[in-house]
MDTraj code that builds the backbone (N, CA, C; nanometers):
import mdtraj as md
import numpy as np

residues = "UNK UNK UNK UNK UNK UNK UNK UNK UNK UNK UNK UNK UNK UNK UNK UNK UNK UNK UNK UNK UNK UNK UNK UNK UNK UNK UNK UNK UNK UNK UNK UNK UNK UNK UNK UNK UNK UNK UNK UNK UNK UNK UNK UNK UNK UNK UNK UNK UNK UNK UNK UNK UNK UNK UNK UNK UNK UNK UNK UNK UNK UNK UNK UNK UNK UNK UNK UNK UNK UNK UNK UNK UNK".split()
xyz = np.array([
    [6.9304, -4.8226, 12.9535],
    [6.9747, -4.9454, 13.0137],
    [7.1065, -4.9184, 13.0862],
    [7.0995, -5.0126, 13.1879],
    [7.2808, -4.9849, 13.2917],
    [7.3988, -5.0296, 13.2197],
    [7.4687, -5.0170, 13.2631],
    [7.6086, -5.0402, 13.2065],
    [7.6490, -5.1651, 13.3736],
    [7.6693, -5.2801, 13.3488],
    [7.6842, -5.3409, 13.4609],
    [7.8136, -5.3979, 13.3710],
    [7.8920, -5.4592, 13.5142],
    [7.9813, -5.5481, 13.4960],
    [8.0133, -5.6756, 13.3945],
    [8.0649, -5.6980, 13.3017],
    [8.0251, -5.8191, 13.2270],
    [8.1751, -5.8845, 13.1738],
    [8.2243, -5.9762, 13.0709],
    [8.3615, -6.0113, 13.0228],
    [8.4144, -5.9050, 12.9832],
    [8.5485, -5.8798, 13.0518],
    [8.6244, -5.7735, 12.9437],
    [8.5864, -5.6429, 12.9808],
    [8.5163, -5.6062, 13.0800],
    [8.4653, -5.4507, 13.0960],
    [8.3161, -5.4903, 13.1558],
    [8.2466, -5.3222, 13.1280],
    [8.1336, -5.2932, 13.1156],
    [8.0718, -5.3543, 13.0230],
    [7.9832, -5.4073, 13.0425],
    [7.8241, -5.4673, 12.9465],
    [7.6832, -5.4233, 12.9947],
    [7.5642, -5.4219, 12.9123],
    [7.4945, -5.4049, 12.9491],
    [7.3752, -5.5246, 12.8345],
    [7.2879, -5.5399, 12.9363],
    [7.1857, -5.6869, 12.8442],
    [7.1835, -5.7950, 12.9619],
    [7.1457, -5.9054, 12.9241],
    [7.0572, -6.0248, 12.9749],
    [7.1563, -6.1449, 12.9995],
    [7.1294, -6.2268, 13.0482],
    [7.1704, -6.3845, 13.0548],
    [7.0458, -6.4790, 13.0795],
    [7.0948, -6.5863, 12.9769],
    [7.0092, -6.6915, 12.9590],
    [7.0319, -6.8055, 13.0770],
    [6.9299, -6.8283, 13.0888],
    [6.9927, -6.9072, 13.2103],
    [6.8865, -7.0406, 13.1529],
    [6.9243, -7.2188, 13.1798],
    [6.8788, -7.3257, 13.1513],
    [6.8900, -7.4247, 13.2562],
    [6.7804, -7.5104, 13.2543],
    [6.7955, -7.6443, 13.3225],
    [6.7543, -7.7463, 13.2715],
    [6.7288, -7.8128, 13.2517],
    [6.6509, -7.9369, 13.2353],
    [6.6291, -8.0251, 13.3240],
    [6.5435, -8.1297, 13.3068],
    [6.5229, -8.2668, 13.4151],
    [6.5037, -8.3624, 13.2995],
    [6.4669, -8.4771, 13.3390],
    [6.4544, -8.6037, 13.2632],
    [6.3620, -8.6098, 13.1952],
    [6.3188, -8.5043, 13.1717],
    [6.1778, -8.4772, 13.0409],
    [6.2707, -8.4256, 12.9048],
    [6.4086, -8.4110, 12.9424],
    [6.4969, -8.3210, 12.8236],
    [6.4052, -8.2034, 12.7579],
    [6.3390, -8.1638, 12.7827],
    [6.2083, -8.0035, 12.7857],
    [6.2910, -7.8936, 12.8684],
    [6.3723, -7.8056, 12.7870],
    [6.4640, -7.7380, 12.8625],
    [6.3412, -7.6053, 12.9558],
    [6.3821, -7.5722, 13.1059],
    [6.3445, -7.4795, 13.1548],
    [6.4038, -7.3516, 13.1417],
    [6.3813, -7.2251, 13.0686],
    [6.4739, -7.1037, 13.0793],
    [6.3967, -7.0004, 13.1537],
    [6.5025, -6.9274, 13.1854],
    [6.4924, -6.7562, 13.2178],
    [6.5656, -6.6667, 13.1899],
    [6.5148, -6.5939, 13.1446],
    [6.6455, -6.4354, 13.1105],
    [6.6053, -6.3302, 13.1861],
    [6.7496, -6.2965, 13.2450],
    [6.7310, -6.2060, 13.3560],
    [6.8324, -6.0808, 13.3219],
    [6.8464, -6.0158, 13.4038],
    [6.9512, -5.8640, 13.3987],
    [7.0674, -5.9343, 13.4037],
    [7.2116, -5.8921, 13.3734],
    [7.3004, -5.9719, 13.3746],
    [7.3279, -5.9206, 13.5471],
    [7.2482, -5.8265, 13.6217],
    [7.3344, -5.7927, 13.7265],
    [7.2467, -5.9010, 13.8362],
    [7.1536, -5.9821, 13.7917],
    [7.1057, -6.1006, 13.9002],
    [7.1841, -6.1892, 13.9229],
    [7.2112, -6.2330, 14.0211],
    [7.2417, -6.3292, 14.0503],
    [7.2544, -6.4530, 14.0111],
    [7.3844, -6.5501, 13.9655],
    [7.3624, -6.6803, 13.8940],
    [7.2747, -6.7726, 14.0216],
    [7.2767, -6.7770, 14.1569],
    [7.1520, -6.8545, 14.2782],
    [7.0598, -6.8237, 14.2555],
    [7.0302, -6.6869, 14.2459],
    [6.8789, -6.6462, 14.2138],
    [6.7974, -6.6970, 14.0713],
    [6.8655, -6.7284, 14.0031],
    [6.7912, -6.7637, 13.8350],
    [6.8004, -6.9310, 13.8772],
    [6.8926, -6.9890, 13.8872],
    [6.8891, -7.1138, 13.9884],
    [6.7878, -7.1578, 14.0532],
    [6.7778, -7.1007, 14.1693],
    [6.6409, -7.1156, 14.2628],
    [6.4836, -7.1216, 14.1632],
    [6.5352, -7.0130, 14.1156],
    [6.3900, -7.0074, 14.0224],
    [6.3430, -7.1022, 13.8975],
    [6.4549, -7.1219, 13.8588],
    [6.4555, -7.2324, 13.7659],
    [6.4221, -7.3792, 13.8447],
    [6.4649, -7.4088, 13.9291],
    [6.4760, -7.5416, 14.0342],
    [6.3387, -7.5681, 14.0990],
    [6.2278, -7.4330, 14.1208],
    [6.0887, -7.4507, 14.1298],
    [6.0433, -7.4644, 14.0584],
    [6.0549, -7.4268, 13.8755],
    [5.9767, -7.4458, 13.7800],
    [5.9949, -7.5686, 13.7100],
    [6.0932, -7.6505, 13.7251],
    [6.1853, -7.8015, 13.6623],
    [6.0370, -7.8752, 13.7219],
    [5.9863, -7.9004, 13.5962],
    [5.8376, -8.0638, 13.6140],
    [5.9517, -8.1736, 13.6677],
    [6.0504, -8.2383, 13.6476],
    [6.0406, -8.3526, 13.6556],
    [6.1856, -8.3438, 13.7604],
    [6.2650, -8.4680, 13.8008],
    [6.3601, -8.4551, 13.9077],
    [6.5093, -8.4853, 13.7705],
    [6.5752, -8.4513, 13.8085],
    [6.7498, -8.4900, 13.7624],
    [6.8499, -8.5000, 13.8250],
    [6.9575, -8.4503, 13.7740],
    [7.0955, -8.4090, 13.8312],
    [7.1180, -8.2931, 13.7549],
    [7.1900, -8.2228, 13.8563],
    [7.2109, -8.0876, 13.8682],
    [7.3997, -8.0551, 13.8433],
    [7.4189, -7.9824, 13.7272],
    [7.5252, -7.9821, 13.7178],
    [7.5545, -7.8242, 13.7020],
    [7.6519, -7.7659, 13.7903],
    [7.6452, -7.6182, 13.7341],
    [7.7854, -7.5830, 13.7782],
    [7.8717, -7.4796, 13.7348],
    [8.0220, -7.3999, 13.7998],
    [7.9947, -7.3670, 13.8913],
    [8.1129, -7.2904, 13.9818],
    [8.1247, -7.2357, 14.1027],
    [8.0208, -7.0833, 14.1576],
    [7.9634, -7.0652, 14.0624],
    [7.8474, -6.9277, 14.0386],
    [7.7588, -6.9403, 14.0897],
    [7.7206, -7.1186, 14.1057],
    [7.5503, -7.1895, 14.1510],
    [7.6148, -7.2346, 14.2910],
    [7.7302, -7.2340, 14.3678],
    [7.7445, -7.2904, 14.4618],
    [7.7149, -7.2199, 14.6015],
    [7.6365, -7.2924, 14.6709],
    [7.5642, -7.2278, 14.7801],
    [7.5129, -7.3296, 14.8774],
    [7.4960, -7.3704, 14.9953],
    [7.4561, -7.4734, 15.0982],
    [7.2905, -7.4046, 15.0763],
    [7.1898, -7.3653, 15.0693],
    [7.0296, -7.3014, 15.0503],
    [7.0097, -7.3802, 14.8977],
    [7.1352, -7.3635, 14.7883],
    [7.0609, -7.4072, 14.6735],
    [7.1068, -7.5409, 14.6513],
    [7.1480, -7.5656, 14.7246],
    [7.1648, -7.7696, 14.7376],
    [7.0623, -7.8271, 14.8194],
    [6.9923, -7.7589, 14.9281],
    [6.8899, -7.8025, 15.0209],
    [6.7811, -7.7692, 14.9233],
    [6.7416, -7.6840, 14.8845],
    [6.6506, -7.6679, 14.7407],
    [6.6383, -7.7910, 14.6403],
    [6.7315, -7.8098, 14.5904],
    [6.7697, -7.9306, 14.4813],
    [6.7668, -8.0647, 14.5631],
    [6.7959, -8.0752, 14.6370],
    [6.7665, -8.1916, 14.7113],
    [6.5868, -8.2020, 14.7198],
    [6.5585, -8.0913, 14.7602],
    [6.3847, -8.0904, 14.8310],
    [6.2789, -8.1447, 14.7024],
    [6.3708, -8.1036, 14.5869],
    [6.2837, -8.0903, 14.4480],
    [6.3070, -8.2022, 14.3786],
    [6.4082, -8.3055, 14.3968],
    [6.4200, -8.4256, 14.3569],
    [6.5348, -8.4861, 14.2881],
])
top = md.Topology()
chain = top.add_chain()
for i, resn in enumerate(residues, 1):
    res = top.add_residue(resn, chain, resSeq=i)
    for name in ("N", "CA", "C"):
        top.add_atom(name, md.element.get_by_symbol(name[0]), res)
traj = md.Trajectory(xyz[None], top)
């Protein structure tokens, strides 16, 4: 396994990534920690059954993944 960037140094392993919509039925994915926080986003934002609000830090911020979230409800 890589040694990627992580808190405090080098890490190597996964991140959980979550969403939900108004079904409270959480959506996850675990990815490499070296993906992208938009990319697990995006992917999560096609698989969400139902519509919400979208709350995330400065990691998810992008003008593509707000036109996404908008498109999806």
């Amino acid at each position: 396994m890589r040694r990627l960037r992580g808190a405090g140094g080098n890490d190597r392993g996964y991140k959980l990534h979550t969403i939900y919509g108004n079904s409270n039925r959480p959506t996850l994915t675990v990815l490499p920690l070296d993906v992208d926080e938009r990319v697990a986003a995006a992917e999560l934002i096609d698989r969400l059954p139902t519509s919400g609000y979208l709350l995330a830090d400065a990691f998810y911020d992008s003008g593509p993944l707000y036109d996404q979230a908008a498109a999806a409800g």
